[in-house]
PDB file of N, CA, C, O and CB in Angstrom:
ATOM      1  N   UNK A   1     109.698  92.538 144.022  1.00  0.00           N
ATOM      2  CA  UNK A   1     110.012  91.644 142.923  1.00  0.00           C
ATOM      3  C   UNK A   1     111.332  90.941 143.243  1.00  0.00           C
ATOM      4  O   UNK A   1     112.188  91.620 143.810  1.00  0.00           O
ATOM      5  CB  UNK A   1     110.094  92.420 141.567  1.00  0.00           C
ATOM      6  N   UNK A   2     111.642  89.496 142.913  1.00  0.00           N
ATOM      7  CA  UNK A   2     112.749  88.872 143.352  1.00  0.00           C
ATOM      8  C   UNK A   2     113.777  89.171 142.354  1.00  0.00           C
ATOM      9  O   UNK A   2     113.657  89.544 141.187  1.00  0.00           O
ATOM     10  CB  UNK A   2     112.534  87.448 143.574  1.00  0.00           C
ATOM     11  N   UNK A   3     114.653  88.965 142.953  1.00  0.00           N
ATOM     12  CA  UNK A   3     116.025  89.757 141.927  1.00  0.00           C
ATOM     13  C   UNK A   3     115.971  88.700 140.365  1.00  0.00           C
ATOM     14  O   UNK A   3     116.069  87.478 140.473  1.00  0.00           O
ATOM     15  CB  UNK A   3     118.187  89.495 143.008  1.00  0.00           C
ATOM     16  N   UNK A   4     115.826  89.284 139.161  1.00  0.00           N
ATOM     17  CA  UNK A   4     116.257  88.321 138.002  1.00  0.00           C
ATOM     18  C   UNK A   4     116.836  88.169 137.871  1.00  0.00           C
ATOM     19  O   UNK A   4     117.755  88.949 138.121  1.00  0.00           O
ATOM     20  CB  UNK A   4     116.217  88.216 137.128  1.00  0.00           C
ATOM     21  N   UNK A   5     117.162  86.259 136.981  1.00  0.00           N
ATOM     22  CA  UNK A   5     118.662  86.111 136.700  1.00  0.00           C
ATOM     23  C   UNK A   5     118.140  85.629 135.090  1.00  0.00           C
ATOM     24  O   UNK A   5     117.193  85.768 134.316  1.00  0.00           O
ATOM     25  CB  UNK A   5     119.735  84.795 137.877  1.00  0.00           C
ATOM     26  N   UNK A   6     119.327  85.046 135.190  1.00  0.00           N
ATOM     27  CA  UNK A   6     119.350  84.762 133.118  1.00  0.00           C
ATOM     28  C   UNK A   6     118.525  83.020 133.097  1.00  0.00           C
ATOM     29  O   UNK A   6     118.639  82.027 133.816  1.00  0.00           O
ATOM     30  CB  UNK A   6     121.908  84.547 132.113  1.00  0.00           C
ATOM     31  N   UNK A   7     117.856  83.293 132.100  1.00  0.00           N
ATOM     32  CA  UNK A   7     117.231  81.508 131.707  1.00  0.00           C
ATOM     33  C   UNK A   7     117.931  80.685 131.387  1.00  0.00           C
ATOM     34  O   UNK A   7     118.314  81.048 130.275  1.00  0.00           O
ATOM     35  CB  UNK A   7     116.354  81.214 130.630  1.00  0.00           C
ATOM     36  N   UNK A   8     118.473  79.597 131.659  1.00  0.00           N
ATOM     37  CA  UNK A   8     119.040  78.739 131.163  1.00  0.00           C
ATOM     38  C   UNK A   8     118.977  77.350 130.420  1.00  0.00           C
ATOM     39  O   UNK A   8     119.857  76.648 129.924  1.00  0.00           O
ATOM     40  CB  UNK A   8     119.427  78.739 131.773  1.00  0.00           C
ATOM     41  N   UNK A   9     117.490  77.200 130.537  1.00  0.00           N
ATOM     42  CA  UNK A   9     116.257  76.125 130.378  1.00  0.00           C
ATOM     43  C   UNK A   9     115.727  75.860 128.976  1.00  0.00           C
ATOM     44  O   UNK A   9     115.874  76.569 127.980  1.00  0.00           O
ATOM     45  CB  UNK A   9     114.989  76.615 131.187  1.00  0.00           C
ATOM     46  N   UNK A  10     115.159  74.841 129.078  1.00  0.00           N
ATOM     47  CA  UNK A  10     114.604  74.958 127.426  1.00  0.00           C
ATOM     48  C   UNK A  10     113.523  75.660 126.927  1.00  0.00           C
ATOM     49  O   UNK A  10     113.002  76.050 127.972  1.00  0.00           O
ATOM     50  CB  UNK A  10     114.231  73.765 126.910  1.00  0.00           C
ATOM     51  N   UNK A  11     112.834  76.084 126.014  1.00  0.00           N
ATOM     52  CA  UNK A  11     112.255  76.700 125.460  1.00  0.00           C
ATOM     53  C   UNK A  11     111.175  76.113 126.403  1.00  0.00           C
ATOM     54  O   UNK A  11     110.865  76.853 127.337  1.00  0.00           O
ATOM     55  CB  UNK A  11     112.361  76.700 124.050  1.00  0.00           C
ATOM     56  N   UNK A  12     110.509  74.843 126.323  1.00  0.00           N
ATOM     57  CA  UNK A  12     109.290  74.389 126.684  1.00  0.00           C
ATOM     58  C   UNK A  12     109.123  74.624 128.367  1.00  0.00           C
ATOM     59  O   UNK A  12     107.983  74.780 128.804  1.00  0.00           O
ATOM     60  CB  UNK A  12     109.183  72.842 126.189  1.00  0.00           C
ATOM     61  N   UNK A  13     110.106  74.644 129.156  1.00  0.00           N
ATOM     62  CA  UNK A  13     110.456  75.248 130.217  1.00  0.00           C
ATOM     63  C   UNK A  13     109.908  77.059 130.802  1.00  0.00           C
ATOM     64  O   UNK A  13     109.413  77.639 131.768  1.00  0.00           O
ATOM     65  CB  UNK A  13     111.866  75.069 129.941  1.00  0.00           C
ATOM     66  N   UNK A  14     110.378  77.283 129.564  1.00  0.00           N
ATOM     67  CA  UNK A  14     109.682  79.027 129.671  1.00  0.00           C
ATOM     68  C   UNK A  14     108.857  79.090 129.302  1.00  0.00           C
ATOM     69  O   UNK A  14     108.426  80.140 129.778  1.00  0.00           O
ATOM     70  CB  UNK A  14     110.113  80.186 129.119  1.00  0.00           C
ATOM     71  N   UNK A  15     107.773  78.506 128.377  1.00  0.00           N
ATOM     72  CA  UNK A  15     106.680  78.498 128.059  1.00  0.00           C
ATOM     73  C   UNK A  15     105.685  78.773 129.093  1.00  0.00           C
ATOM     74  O   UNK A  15     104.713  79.412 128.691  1.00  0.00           O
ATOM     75  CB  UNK A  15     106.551  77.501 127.499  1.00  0.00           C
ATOM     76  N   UNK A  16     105.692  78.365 130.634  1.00  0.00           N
ATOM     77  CA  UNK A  16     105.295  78.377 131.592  1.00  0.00           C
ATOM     78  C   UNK A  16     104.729  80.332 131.655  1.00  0.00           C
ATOM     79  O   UNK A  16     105.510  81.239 131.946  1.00  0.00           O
ATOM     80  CB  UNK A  16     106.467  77.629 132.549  1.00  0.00           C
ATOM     81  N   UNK A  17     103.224  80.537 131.301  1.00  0.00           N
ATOM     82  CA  UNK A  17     102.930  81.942 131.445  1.00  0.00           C
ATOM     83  C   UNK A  17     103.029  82.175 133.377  1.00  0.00           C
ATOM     84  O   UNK A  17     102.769  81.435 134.326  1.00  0.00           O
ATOM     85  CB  UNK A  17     101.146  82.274 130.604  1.00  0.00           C
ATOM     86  N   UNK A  18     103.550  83.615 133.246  1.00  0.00           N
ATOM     87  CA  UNK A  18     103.062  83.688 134.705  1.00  0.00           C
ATOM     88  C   UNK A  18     101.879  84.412 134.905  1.00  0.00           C
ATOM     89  O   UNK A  18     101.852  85.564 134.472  1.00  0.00           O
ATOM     90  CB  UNK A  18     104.031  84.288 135.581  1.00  0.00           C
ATOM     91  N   UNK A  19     101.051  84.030 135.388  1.00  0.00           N
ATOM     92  CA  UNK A  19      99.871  84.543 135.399  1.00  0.00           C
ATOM     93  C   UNK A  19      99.875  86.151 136.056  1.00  0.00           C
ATOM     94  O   UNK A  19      98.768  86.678 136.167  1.00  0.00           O
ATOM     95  CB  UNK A  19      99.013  83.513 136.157  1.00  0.00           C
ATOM     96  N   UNK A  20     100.966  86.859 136.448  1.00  0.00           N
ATOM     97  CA  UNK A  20     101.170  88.353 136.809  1.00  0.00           C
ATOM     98  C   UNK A  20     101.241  89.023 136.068  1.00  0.00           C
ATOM     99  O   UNK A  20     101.191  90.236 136.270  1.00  0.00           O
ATOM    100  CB  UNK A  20     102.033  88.737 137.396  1.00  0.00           C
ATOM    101  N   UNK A  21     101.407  88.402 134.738  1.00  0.00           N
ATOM    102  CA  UNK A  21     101.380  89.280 133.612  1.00  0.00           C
ATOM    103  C   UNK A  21     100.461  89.431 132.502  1.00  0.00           C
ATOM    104  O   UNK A  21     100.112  88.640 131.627  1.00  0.00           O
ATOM    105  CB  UNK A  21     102.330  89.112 133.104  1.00  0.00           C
ATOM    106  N   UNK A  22     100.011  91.183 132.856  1.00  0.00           N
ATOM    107  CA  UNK A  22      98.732  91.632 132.310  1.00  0.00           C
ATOM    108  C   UNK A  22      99.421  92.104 130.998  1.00  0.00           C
ATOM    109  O   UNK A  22     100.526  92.599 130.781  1.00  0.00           O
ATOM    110  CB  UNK A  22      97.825  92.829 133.241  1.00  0.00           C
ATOM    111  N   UNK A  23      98.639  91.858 130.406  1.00  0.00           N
ATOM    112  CA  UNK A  23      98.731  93.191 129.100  1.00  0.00           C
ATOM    113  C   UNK A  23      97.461  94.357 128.865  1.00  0.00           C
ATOM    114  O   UNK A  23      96.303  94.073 128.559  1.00  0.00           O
ATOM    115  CB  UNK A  23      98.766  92.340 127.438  1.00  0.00           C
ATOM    116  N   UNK A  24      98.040  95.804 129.105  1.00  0.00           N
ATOM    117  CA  UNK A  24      96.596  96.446 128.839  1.00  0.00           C
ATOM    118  C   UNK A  24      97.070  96.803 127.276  1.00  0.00           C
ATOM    119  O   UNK A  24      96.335  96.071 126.614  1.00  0.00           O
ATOM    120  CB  UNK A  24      96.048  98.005 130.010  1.00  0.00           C
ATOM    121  N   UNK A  25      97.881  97.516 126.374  1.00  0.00           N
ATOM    122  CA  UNK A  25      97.789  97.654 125.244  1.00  0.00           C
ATOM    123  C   UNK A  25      98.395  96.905 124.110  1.00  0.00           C
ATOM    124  O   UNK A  25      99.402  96.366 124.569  1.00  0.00           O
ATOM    125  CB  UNK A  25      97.994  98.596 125.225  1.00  0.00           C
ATOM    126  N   UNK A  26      98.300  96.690 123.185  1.00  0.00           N
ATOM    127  CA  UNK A  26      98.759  95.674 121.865  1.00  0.00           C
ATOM    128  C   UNK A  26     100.504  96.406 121.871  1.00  0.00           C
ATOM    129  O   UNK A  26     101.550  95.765 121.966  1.00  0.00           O
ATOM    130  CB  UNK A  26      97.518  96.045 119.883  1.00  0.00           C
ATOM    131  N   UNK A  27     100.393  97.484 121.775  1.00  0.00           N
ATOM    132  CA  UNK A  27     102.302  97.738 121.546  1.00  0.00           C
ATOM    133  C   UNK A  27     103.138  97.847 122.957  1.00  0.00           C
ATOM    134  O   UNK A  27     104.164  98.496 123.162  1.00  0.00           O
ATOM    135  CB  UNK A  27     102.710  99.506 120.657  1.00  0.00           C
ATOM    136  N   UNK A  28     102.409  97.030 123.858  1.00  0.00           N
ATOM    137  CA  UNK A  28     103.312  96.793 125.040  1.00  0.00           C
ATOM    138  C   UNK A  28     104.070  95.840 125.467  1.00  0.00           C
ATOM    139  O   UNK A  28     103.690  94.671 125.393  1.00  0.00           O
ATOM    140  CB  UNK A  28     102.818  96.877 125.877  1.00  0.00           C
ATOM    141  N   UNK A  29     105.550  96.260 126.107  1.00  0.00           N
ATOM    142  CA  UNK A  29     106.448  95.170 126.265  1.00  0.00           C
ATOM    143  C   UNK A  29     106.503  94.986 128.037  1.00  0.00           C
ATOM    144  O   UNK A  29     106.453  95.910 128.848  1.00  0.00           O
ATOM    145  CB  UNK A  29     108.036  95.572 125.458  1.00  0.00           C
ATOM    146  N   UNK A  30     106.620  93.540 128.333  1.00  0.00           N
ATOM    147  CA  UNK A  30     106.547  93.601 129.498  1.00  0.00           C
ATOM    148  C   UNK A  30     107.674  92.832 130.127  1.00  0.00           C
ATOM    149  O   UNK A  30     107.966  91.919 129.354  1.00  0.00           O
ATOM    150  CB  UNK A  30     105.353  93.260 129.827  1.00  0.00           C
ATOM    151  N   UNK A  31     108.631  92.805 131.482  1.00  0.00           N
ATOM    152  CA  UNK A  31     109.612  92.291 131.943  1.00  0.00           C
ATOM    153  C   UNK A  31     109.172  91.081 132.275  1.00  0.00           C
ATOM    154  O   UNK A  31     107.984  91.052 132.597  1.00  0.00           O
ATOM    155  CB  UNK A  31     110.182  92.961 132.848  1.00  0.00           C
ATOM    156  N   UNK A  32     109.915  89.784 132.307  1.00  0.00           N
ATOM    157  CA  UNK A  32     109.728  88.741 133.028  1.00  0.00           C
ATOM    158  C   UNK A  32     109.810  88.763 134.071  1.00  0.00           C
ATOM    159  O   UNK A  32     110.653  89.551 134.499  1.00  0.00           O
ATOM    160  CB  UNK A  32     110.221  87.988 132.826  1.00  0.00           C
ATOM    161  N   UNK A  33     109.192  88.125 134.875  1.00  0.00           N
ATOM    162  CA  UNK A  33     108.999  88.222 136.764  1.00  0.00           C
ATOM    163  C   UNK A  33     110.025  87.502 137.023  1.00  0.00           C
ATOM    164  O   UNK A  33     109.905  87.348 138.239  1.00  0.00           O
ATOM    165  CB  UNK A  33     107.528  87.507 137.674  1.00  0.00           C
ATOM    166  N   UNK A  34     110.882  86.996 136.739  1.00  0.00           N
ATOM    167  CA  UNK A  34     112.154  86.174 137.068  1.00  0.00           C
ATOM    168  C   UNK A  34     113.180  86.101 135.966  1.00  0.00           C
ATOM    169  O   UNK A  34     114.333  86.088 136.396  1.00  0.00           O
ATOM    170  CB  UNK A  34     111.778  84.733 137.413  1.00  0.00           C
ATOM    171  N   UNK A  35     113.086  86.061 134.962  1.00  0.00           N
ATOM    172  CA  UNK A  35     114.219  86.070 133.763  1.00  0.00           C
ATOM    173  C   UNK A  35     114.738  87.280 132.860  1.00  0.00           C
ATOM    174  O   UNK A  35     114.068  87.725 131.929  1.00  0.00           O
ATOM    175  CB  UNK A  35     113.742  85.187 132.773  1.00  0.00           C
ATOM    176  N   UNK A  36     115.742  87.675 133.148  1.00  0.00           N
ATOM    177  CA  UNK A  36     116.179  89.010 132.553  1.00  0.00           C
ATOM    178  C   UNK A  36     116.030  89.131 131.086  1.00  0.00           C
ATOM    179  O   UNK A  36     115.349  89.986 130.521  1.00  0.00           O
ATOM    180  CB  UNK A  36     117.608  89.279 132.862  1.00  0.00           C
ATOM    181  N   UNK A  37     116.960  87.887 130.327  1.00  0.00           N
ATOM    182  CA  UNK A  37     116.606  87.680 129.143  1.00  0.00           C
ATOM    183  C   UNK A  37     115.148  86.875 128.656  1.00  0.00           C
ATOM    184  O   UNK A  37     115.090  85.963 127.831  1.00  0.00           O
ATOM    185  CB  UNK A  37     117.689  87.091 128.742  1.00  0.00           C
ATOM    186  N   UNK A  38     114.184  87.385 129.290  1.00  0.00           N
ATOM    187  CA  UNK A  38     112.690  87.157 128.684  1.00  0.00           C
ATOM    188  C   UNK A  38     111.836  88.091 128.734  1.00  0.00           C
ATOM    189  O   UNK A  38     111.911  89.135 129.381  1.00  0.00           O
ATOM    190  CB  UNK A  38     111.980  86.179 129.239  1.00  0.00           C
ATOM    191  N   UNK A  39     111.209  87.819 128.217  1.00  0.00           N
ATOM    192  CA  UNK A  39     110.164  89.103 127.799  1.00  0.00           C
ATOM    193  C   UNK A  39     109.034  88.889 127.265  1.00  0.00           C
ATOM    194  O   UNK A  39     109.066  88.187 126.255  1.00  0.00           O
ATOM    195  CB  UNK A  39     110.634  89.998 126.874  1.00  0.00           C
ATOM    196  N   UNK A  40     107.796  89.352 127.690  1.00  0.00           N
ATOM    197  CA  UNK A  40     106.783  89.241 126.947  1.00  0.00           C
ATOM    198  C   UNK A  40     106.119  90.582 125.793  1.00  0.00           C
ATOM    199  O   UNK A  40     105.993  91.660 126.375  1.00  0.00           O
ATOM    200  CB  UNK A  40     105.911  88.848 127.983  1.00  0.00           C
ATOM    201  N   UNK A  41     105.783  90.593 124.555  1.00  0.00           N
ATOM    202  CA  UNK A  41     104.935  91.209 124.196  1.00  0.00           C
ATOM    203  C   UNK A  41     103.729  91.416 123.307  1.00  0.00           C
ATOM    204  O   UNK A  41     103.716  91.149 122.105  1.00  0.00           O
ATOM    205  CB  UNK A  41     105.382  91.635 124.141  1.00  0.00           C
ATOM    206  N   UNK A  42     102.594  91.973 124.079  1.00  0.00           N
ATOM    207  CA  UNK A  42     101.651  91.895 124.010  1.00  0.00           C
ATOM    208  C   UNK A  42     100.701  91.748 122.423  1.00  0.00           C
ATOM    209  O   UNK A  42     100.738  92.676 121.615  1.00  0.00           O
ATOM    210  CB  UNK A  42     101.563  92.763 124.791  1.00  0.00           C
ATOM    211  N   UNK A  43      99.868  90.442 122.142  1.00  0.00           N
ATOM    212  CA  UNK A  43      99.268  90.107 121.135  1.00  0.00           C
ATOM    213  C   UNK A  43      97.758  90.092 121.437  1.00  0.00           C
ATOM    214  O   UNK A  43      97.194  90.221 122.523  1.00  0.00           O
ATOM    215  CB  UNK A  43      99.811  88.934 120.691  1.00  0.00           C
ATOM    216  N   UNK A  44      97.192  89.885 120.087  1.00  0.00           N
ATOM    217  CA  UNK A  44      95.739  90.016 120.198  1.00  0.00           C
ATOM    218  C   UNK A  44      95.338  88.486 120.596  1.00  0.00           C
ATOM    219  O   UNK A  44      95.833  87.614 119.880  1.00  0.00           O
ATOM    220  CB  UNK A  44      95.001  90.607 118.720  1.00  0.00           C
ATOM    221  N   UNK A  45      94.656  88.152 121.456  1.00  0.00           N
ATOM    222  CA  UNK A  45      94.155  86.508 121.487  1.00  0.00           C
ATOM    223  C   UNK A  45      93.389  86.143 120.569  1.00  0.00           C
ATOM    224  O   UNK A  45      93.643  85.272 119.737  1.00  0.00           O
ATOM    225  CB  UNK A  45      93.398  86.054 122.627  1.00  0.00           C
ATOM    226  N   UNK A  46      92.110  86.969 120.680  1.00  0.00           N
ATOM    227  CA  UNK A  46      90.934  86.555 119.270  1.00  0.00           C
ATOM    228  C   UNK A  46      90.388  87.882 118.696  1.00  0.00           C
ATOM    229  O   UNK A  46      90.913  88.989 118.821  1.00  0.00           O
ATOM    230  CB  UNK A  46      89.332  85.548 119.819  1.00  0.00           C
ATOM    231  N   UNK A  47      89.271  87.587 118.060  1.00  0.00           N
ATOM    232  CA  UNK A  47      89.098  88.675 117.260  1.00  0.00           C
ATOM    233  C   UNK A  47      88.089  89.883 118.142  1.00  0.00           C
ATOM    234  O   UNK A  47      87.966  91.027 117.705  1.00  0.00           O
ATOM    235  CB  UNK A  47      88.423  88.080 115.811  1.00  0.00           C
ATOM    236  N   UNK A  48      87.470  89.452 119.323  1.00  0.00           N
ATOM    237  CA  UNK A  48      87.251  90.187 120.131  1.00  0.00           C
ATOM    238  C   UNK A  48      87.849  91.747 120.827  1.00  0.00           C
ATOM    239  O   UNK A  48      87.312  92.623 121.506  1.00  0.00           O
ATOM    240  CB  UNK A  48      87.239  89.390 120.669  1.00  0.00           C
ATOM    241  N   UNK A  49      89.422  91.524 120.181  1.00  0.00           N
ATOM    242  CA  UNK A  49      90.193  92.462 120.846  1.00  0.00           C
ATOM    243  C   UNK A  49      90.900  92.014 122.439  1.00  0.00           C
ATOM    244  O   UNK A  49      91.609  92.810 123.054  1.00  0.00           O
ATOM    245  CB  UNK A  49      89.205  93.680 120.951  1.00  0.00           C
ATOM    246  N   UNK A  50      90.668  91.028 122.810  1.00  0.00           N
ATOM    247  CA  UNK A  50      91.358  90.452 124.201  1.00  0.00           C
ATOM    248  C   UNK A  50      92.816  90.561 124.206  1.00  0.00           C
ATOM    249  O   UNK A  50      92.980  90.946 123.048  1.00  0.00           O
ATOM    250  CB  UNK A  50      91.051  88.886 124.456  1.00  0.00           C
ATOM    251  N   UNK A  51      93.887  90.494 124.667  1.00  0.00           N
ATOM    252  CA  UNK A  51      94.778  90.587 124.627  1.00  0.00           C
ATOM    253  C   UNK A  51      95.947  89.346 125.654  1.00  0.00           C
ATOM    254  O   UNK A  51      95.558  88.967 126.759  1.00  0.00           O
ATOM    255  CB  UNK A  51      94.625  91.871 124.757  1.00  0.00           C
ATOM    256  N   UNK A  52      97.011  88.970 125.213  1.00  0.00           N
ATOM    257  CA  UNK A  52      97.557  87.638 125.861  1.00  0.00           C
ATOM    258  C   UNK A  52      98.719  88.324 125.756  1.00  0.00           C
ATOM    259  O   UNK A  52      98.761  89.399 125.158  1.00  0.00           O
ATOM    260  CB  UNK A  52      97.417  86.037 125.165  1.00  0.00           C
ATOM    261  N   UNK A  53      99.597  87.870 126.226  1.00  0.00           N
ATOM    262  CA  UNK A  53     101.122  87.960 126.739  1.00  0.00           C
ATOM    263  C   UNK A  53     101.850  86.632 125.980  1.00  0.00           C
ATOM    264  O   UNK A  53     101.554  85.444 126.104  1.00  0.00           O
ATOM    265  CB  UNK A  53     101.237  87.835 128.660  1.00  0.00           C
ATOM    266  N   UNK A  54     102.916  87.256 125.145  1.00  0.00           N
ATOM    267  CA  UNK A  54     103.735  86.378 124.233  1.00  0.00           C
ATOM    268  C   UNK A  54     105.021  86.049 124.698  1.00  0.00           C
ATOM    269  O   UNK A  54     105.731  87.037 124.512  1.00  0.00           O
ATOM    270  CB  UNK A  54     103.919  86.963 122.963  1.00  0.00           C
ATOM    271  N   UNK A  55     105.741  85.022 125.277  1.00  0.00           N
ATOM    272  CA  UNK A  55     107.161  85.371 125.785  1.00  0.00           C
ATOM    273  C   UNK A  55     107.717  85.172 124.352  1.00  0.00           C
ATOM    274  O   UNK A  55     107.211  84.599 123.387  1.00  0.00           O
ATOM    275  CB  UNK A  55     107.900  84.328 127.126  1.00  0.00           C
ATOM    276  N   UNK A  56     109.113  85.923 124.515  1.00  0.00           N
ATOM    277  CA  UNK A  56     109.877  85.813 123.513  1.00  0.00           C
ATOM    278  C   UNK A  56     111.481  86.337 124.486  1.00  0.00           C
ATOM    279  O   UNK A  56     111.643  87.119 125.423  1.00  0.00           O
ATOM    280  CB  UNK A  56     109.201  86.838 122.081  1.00  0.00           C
ATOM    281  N   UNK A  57     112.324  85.560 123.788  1.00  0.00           N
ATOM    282  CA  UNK A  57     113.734  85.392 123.862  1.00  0.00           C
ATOM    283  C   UNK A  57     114.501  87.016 123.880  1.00  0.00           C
ATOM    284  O   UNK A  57     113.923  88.059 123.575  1.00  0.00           O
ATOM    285  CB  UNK A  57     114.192  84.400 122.484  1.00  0.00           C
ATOM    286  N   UNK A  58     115.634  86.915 124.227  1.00  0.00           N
ATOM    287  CA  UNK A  58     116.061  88.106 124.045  1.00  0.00           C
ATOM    288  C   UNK A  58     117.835  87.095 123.567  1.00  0.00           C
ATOM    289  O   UNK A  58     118.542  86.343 124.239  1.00  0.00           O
ATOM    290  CB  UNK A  58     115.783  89.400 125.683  1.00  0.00           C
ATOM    291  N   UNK A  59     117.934  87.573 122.221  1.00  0.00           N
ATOM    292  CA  UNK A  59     119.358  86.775 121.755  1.00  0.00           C
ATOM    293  C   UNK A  59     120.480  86.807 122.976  1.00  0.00           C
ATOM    294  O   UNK A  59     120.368  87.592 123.918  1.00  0.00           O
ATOM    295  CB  UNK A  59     120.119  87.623 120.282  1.00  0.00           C
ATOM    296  N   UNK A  60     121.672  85.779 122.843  1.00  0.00           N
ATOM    297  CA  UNK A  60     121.966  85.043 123.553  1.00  0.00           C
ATOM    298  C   UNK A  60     123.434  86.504 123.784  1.00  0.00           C
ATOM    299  O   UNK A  60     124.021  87.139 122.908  1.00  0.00           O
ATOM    300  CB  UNK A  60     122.042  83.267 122.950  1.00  0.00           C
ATOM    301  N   UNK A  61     123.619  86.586 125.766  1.00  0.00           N
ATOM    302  CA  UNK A  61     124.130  87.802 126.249  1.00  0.00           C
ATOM    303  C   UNK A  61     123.302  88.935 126.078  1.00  0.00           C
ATOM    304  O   UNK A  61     123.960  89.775 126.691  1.00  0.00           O
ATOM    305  CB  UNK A  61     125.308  88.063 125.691  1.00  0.00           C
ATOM    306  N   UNK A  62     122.320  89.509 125.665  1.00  0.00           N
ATOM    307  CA  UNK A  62     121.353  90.454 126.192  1.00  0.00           C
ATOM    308  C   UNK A  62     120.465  90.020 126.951  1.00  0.00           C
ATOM    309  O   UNK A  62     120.237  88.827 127.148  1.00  0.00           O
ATOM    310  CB  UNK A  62     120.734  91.069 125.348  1.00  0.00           C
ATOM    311  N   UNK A  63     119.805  91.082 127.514  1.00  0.00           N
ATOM    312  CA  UNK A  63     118.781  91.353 128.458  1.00  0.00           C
ATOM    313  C   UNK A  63     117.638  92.291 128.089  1.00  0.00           C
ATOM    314  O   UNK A  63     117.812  93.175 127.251  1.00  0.00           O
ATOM    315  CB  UNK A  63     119.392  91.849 129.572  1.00  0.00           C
ATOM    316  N   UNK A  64     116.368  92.094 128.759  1.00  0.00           N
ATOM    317  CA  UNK A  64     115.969  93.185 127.870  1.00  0.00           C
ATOM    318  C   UNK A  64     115.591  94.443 128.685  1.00  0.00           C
ATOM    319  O   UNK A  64     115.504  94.306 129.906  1.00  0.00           O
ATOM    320  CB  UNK A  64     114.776  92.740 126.977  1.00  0.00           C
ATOM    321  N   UNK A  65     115.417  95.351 128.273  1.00  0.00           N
ATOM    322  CA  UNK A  65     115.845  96.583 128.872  1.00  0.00           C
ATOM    323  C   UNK A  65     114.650  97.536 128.668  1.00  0.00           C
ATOM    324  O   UNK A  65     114.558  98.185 127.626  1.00  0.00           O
ATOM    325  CB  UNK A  65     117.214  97.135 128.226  1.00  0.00           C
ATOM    326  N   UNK A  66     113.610  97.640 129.784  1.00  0.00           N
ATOM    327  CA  UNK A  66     112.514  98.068 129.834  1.00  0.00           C
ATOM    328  C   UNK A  66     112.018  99.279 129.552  1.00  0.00           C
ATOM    329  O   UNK A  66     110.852  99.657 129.431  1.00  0.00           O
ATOM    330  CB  UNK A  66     112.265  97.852 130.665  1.00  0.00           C
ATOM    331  N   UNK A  67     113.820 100.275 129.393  1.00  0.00           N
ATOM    332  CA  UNK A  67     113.578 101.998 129.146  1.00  0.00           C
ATOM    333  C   UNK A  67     113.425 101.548 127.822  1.00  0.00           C
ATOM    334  O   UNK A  67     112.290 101.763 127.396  1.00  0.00           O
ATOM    335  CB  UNK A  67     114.918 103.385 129.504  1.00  0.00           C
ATOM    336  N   UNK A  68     114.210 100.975 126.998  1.00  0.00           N
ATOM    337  CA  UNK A  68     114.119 101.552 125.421  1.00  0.00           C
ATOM    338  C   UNK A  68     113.190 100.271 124.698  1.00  0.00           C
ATOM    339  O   UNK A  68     112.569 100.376 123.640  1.00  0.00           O
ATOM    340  CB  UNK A  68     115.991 101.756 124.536  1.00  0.00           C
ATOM    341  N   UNK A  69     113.258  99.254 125.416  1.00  0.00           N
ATOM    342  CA  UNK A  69     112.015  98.098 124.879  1.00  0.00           C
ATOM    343  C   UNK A  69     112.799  97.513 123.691  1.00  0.00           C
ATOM    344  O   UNK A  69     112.776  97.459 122.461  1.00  0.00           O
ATOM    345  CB  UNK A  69     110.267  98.865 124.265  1.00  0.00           C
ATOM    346  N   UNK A  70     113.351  97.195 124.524  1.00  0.00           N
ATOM    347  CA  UNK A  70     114.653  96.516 123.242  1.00  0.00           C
ATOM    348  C   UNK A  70     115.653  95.581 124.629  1.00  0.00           C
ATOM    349  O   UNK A  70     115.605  95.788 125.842  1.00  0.00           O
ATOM    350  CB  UNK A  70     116.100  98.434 122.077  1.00  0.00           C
ATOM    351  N   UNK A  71     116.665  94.340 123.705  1.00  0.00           N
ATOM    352  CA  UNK A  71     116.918  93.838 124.108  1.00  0.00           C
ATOM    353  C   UNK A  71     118.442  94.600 124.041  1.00  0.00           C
ATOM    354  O   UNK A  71     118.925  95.096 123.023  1.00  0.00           O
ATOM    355  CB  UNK A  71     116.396  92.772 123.814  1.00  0.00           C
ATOM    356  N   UNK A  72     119.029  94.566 125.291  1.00  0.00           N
ATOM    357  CA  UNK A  72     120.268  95.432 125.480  1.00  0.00           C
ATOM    358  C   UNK A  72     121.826  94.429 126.130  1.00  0.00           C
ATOM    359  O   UNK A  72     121.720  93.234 126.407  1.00  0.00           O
ATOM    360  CB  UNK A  72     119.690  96.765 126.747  1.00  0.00           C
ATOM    361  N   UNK A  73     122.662  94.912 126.220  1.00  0.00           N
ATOM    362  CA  UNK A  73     123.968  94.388 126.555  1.00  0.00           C
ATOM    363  C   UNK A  73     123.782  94.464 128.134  1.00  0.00           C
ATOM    364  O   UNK A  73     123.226  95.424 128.667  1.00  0.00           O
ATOM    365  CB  UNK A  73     125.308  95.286 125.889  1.00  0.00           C
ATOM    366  N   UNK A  74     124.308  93.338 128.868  1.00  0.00           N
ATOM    367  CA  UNK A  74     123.727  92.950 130.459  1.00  0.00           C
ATOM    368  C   UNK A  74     124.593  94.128 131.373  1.00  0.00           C
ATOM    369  O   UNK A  74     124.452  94.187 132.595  1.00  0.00           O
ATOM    370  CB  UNK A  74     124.229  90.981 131.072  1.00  0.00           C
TER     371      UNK A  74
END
């Protein structure tokens, strides 16, 4: 995995899914493949039960921090 750094970009910028990221269960959080402060976690797509990958932000100076699944101090 290439070393992460912090996003600096606009929202519509990160929007960009990376397609490496699976989700197998609904209460799972997953690391960004390049951005420390990003994160995806896992939603239902349709009513099938399928599952998609949500990015979401981690407030501004944290990172998010994959032991406790929370966004933490860098």
């Amino acid at each position: 995995m290439p070393e992460r750094t912090i996003f600096e970009g606009t929202w519509a910028d990160a929007q960009n899914t990376d397609e490496s990221v699976v989700c197998e269960r609904i209460d799972q959080f997953l690391l960004h493949p390049r951005f420390a402060n990003l994160f995806y976690g896992c939603a239902y797509a349709n009513n099938e039960g399928d599952l998609k990958p949500v990015l979401m932000p981690c407030p501004a100076g944290l990172v998010f921090n994959p032991e406790t699944n929370k966004c933490d101090w860098w």
